[in-house]
N, CA, C and O of each residue as an XYZ file, in Angstrom:
308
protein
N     -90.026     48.936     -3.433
C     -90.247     47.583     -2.948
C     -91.485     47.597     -2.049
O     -91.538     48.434     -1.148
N     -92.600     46.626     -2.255
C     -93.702     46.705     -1.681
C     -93.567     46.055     -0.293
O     -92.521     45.474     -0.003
N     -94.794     46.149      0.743
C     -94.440     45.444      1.790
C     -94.275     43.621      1.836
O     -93.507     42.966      2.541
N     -95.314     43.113      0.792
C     -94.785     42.328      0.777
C     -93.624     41.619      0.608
O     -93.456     40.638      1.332
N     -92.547     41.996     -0.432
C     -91.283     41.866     -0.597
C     -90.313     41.957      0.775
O     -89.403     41.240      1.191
N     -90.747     42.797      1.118
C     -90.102     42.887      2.242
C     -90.355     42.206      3.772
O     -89.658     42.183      4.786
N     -91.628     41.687      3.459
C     -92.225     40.703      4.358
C     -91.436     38.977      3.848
O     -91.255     37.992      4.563
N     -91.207     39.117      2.790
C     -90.819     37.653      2.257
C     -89.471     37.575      2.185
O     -89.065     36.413      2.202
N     -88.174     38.870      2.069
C     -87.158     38.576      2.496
C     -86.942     38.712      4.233
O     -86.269     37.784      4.681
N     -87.289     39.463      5.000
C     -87.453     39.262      6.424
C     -88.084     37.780      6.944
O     -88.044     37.419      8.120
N     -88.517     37.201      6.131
C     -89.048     35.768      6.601
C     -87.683     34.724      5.885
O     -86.897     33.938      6.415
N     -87.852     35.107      4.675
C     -86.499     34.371      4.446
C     -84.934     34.100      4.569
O     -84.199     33.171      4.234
N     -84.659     35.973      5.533
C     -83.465     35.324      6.502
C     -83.610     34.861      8.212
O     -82.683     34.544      8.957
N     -84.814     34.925      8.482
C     -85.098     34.486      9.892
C     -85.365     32.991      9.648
O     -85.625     32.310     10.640
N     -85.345     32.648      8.940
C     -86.070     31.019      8.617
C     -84.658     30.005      8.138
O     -84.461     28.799      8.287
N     -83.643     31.325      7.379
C     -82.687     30.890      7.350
C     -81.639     30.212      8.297
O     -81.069     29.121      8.302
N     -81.628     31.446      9.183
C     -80.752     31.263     10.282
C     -81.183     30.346     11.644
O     -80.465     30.286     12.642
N     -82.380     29.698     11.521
C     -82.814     29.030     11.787
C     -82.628     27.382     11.216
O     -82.080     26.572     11.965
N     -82.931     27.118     10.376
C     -82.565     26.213      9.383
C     -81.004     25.898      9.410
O     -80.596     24.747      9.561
N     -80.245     26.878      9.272
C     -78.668     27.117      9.121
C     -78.175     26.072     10.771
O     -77.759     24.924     10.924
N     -78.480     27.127     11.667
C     -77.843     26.969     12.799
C     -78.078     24.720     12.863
O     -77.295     23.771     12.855
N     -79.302     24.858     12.910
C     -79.437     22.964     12.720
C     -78.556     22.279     11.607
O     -77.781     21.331     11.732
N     -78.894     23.041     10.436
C     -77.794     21.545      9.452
C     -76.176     21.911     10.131
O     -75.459     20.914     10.217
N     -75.530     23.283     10.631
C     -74.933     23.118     11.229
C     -74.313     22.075     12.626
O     -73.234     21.483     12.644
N     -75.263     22.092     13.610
C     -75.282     21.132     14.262
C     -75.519     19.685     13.570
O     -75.029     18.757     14.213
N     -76.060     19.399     12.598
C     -76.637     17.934     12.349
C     -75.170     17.757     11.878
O     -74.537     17.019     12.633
N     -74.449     18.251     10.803
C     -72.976     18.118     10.089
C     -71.688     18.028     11.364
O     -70.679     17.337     11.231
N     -71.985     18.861     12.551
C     -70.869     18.561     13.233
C     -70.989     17.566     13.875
O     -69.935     17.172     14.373
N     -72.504     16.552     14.221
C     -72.221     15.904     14.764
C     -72.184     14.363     14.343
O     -71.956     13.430     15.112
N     -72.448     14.274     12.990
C     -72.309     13.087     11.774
C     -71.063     13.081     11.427
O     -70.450     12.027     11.258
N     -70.466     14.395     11.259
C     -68.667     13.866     10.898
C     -68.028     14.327     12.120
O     -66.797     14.324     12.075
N     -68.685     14.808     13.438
C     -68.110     14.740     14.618
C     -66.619     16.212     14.284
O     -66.021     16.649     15.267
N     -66.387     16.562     13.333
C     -65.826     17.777     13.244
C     -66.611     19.348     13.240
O     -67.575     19.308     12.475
N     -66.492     20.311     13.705
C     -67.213     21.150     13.645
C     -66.576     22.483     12.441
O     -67.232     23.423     11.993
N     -65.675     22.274     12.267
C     -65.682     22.723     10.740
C     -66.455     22.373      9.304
O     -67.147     22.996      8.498
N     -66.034     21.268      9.424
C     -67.173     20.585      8.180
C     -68.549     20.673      8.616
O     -69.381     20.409      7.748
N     -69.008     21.006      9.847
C     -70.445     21.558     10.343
C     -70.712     22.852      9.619
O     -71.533     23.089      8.733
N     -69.584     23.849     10.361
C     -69.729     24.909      9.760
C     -69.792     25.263      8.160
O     -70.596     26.027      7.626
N     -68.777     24.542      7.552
C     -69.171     24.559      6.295
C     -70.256     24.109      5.266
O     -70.476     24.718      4.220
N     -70.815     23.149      5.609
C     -72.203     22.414      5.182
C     -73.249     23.651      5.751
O     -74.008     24.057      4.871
N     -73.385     24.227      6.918
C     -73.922     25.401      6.800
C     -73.792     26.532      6.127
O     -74.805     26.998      5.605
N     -72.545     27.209      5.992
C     -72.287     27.848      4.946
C     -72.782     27.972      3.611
O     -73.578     28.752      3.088
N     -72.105     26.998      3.189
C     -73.020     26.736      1.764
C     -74.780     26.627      1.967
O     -75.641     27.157      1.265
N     -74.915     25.945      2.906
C     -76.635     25.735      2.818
C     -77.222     27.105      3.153
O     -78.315     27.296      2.618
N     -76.813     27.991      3.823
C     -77.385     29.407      3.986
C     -77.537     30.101      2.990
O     -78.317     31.040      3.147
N     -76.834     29.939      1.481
C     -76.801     30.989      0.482
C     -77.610     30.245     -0.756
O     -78.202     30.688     -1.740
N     -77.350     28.847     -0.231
C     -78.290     28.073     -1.676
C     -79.901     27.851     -1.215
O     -80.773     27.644     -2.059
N     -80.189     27.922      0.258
C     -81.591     27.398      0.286
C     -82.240     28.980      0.629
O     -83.460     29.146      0.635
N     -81.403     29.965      0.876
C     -81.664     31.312      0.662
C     -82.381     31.922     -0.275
O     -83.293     32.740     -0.152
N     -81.864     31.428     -1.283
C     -82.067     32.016     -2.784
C     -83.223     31.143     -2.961
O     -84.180     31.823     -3.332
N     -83.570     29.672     -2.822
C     -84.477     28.939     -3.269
C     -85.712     29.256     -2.621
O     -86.690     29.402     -3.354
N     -85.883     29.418     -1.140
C     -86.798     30.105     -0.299
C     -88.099     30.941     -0.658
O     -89.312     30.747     -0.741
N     -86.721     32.508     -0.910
C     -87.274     33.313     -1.701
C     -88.354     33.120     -2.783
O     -89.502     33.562     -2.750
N     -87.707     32.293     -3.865
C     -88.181     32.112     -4.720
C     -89.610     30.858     -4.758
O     -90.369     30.593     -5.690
N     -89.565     30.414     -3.653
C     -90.723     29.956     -3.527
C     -91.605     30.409     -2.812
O     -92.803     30.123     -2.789
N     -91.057     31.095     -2.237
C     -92.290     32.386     -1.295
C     -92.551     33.475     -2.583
O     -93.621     34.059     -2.408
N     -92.127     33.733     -3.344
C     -92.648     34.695     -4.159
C     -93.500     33.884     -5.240
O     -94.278     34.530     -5.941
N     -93.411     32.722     -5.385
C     -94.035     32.059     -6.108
C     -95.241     31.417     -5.696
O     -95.852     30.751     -6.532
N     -95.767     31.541     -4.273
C     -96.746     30.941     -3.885
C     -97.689     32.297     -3.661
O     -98.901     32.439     -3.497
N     -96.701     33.116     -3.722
C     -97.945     34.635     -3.677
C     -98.490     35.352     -4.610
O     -99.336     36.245     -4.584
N     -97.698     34.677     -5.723
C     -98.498     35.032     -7.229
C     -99.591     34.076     -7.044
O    -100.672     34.570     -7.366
N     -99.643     33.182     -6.736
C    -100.384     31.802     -7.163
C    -102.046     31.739     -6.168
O    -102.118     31.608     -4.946
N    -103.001     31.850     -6.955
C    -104.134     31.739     -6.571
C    -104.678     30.554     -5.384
O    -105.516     30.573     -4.482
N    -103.859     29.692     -5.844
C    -103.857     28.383     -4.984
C    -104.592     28.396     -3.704
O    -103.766     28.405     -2.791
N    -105.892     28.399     -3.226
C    -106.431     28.217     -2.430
C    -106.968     28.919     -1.675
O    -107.498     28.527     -0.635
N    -106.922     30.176     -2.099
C    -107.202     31.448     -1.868
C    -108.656     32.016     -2.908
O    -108.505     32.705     -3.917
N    -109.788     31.622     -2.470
C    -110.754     32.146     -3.155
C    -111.436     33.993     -2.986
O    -112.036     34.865     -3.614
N    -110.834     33.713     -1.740
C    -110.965     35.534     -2.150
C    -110.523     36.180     -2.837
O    -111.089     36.975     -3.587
N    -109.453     35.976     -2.722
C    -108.305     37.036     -3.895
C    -108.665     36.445     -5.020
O    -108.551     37.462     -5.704
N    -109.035     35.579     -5.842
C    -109.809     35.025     -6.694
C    -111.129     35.986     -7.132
O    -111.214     36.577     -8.209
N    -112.112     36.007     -6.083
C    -113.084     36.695     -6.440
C    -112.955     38.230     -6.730
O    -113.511     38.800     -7.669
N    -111.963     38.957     -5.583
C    -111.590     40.395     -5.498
C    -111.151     40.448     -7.198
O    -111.553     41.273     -8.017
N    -110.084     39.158     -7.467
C    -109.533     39.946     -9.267
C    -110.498     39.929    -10.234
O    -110.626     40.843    -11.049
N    -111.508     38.499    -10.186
C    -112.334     38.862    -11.170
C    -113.331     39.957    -11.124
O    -113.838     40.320    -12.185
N    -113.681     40.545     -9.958
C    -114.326     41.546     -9.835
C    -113.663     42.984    -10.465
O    -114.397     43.937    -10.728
N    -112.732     43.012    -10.598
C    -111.923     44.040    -10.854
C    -111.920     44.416    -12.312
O    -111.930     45.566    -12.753
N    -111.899     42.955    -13.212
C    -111.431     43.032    -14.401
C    -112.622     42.928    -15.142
O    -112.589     42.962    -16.372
């Protein structure tokens, strides 16, 4: 596993639990129960987890705005 990978899941559970801890709070205090807080977090920790990821790995394939790394590949090839 390269460093990046490991730079993009270390960002994607710190960002999590970040993210988490708020829809937590936002859910306990819209249905005023803090179970159904906790649970709306729950679930949101493992589904926007996975989605995260996958968009952090997808923006680092992606040339998108990045003209160096642009120039570095065609130079290469």
């Amino acid at each position: 596993m390269d460093n990046s990978v490991k730079r993009h899941i270390a960002k994607t559970i710190t960002w999590r639990v970040i993210g988490t801890i708020d829809t937590m709070f936002i859910g306990w205090f819209v249905s005023g129960d803090i179970t159904i807080g906790l649970s709306i977090g729950g679930f949101e920790l493992i589904s926007k987890m996975g989605l995260y990821y996958l968009h952090e790995r997808a923006w680092y394939k992606s040339n998108f705005g990045l003209t160096d790394r642009k120039s570095k590949t065609n130079d290469l090839e």
